[in-house]
C-alpha positions as CSV (number, residue, x, y, z in Angstrom):
1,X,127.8,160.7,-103.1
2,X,130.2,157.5,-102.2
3,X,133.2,159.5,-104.7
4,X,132.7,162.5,-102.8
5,X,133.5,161.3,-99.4
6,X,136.4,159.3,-100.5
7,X,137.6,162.7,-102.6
8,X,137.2,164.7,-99.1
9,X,139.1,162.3,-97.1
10,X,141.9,162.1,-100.1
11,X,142.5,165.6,-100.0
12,X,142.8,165.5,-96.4
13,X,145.2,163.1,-96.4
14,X,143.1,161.0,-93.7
15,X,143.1,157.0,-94.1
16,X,139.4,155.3,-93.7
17,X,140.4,154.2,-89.6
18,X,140.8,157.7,-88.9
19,X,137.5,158.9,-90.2
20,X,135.7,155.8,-89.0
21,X,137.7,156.3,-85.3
22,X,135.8,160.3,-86.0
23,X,132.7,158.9,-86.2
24,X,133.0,155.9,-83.4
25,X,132.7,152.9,-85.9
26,X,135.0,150.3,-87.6
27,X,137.2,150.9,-90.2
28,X,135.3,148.5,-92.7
29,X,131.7,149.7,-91.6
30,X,133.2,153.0,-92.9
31,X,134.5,151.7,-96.2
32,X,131.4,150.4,-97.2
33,X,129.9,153.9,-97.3
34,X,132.9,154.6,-99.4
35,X,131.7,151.8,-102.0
36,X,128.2,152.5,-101.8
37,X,127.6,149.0,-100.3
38,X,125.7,150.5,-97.5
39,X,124.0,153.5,-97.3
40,X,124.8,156.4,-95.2
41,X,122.5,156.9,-92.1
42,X,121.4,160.8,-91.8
43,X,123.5,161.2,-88.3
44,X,126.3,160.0,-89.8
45,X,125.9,162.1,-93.0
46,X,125.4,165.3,-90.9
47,X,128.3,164.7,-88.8
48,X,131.0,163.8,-92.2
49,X,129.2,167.2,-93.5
50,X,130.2,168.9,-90.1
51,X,134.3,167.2,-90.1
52,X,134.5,168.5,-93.8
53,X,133.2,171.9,-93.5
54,X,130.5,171.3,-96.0
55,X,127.0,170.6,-96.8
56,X,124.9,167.9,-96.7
57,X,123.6,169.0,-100.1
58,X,127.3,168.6,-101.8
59,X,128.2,165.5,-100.4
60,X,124.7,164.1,-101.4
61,X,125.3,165.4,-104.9
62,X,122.6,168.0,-105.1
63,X,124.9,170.7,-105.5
64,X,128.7,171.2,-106.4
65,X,128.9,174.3,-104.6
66,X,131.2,173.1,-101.4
């Protein structure tokens, strides 16, 4: 799961602070989802799900269909 959010924000070119600035928290409270150092609350799950045009099912691994 922690690869797949990095590998979504890669692509879009987008550095940690702007996806942590998307979802209203701090840069390094975002890059410890990233590392899989904390976990990823639901809300916050639905809402990166939401921003990448995706499902909660891919970026939780279940599925590699986008």
């Amino acid at each position: 799961m922690y690869n797949r959010i990095r590998d979504l924000r890669e692509d879009q070119d987008l550095t940690q602070k702007q996806v942590a600035q998307m979802l209203g928290m701090s840069q390094t409270g975002y890059s410890k989802y990233e590392t899989g150092e904390n976990d990823i609350p639901t809300a916050v799950l639905i809402k990166l799900a939401d921003f990448y045009k995706t499902t909660t099912d891919y970026l939780l691994g279940r599925t590699d269909k986008k």
